[in-house]
C-alpha atoms as an extended CHARMM CRD file, in Angstrom:
* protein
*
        86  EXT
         1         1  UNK       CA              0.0000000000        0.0000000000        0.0000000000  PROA      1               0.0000000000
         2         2  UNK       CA              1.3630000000        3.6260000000       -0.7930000000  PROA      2               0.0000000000
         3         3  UNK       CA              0.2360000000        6.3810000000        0.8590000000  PROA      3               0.0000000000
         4         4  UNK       CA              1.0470000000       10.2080000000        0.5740000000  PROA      4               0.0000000000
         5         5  UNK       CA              0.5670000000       12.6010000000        3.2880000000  PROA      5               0.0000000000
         6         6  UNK       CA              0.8930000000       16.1990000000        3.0880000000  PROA      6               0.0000000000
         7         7  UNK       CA              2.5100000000       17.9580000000        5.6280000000  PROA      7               0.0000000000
         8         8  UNK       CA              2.9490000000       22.2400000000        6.2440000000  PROA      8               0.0000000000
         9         9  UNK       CA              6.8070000000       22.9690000000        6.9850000000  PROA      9               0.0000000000
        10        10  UNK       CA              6.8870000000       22.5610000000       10.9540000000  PROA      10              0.0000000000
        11        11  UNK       CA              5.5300000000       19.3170000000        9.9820000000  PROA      11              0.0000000000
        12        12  UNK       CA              8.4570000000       18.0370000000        7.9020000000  PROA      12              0.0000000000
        13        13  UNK       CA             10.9620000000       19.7300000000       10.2480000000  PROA      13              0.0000000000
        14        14  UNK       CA              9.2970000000       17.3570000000       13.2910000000  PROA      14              0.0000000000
        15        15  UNK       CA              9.3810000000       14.3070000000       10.8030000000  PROA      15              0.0000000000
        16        16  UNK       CA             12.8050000000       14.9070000000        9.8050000000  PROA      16              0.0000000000
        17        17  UNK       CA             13.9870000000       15.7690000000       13.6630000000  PROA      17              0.0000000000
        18        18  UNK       CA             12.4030000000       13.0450000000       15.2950000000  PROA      18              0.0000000000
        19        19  UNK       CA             13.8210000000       10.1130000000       12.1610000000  PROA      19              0.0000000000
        20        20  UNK       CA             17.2310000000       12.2220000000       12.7880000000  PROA      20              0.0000000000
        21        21  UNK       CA             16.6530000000       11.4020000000       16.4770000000  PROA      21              0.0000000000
        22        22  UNK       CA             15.3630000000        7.6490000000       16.0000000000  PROA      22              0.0000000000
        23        23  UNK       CA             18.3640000000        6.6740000000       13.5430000000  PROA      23              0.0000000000
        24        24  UNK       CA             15.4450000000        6.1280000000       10.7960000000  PROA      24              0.0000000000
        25        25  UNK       CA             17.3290000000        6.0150000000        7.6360000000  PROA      25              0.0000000000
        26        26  UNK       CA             14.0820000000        5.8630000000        5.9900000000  PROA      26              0.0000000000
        27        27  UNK       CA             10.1380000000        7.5440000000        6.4500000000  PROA      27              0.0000000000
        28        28  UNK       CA              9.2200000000        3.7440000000        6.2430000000  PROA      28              0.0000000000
        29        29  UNK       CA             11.4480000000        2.6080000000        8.8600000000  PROA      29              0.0000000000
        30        30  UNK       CA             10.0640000000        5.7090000000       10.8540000000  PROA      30              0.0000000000
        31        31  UNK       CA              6.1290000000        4.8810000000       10.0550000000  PROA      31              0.0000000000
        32        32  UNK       CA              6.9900000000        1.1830000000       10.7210000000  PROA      32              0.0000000000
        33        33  UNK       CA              7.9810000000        2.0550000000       14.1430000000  PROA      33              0.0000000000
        34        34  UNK       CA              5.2210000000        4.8340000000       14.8230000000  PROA      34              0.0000000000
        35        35  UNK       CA              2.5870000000        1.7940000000       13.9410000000  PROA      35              0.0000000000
        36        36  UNK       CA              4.2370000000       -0.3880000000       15.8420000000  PROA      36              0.0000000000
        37        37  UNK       CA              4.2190000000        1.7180000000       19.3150000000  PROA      37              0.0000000000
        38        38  UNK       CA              0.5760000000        2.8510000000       18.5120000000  PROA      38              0.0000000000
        39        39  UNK       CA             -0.7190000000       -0.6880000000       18.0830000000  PROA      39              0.0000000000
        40        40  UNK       CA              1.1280000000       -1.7110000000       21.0900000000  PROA      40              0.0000000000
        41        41  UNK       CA             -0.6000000000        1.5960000000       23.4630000000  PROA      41              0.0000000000
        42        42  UNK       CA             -3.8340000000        0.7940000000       21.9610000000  PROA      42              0.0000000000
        43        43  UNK       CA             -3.7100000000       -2.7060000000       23.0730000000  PROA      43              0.0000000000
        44        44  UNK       CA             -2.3940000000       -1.7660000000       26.7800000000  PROA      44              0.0000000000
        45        45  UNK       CA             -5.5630000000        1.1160000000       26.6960000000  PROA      45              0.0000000000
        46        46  UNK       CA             -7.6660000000       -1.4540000000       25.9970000000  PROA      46              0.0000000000
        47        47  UNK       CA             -7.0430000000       -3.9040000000       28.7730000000  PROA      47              0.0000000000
        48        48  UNK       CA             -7.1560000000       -0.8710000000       31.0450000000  PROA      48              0.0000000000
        49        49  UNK       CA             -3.6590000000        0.0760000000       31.6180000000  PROA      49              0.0000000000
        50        50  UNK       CA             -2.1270000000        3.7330000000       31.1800000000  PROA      50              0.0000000000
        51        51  UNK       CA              0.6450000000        4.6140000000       28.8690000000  PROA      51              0.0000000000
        52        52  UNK       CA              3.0680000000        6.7100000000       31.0830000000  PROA      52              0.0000000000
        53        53  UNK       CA              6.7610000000        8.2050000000       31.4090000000  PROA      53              0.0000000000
        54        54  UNK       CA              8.0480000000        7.1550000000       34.1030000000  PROA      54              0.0000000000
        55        55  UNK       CA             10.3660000000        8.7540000000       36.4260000000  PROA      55              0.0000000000
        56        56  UNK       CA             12.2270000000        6.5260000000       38.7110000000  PROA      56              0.0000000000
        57        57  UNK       CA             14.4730000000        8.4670000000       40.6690000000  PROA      57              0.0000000000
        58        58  UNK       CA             11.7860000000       11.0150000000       41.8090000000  PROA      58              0.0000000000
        59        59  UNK       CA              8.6350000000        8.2340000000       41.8880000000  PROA      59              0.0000000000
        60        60  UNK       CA              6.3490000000        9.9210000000       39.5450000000  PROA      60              0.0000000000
        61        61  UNK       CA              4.6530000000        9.6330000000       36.1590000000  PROA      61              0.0000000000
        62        62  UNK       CA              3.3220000000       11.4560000000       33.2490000000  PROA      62              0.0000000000
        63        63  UNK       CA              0.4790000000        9.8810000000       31.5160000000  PROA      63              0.0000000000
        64        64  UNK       CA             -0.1040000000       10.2280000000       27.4780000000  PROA      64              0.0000000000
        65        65  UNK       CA             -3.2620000000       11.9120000000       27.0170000000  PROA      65              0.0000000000
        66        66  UNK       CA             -4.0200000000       11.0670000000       23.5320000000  PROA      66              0.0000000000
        67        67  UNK       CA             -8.0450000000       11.2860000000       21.9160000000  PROA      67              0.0000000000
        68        68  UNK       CA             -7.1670000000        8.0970000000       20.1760000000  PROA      68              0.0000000000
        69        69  UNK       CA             -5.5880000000        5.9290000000       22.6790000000  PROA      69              0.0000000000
        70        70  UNK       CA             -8.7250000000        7.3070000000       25.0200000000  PROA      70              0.0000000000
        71        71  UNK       CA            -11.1320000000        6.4660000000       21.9510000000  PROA      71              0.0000000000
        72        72  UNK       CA             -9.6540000000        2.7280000000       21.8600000000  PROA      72              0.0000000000
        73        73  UNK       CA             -9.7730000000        2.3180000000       25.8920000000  PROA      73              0.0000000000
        74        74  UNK       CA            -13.7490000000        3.7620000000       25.4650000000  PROA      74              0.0000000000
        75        75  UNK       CA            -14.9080000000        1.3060000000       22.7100000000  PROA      75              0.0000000000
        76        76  UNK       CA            -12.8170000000       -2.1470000000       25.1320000000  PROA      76              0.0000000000
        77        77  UNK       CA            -14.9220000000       -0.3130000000       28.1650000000  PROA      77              0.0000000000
        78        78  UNK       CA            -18.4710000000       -0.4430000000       26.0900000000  PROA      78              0.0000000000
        79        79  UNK       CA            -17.7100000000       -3.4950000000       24.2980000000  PROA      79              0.0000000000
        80        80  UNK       CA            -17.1590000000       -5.1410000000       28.3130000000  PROA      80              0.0000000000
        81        81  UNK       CA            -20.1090000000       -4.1270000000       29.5710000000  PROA      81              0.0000000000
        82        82  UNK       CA            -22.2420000000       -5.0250000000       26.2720000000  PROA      82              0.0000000000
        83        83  UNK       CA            -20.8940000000       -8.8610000000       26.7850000000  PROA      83              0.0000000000
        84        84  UNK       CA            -21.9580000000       -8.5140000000       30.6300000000  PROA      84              0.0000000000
        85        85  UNK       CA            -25.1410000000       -7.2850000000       30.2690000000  PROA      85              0.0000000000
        86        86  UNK       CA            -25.7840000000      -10.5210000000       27.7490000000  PROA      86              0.0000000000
C-alpha cells in the first residue's frame, strides 16, 4: 500500500527531527515504528492500563493523554459491559 501525506513545513521539520533522532534512515522505517508503538498503546488502553513516562528516581509519572488511545480504551470499556449485560 502507498500512501502520501501532506505535511505544512513545521511538519516536515518534526518528521525529519524526530527520524534524525530515532536513527530512521528511511520515512518507512520511521512509520513502521510509529505503527508499531501505537498498536502496542492501543492494546495496553484497551485492557485498562495507562501509557506513562516514568520517572524513577523522583517516583512519579506522566500519563499520554491522547483522543485516540482514550477512543480505543472507550470502545474495550463499552464493548465489556455489552458482553456482561448478555
Amino acid at each position: 500500500m502507498r500512501i502520501q501525506l501532506d505535511l505544512d513545513e513545521a511538519g516536515v521539520e518534526l518528521l525529519e527531527s524526530l527520524e534524525k533522532a530515532t536513527g530512521s534512515k528511511t520515512h518507512k522505517e520511521f512509520f513502521n515504528n510509529a505503527i508499531t508503538l501505537m498498536d502496542w498503546a492501543v492494546k495496553q488502553r484497551r485492557v485498562g492500563r495507562i501509557i506513562a513516562s516514568m520517572d524513577e528516581v523522583n517516583e512519579n509519572y506522566k500519563e499520554l493523554q491522547m483522543p485516540a488511545l482514550e477512543y480505543a480504551a472507550a470502545q474495550a470499556n463499552q464493548t465489556r459491559e455489552t458482553v456482561a449485560m448478555e
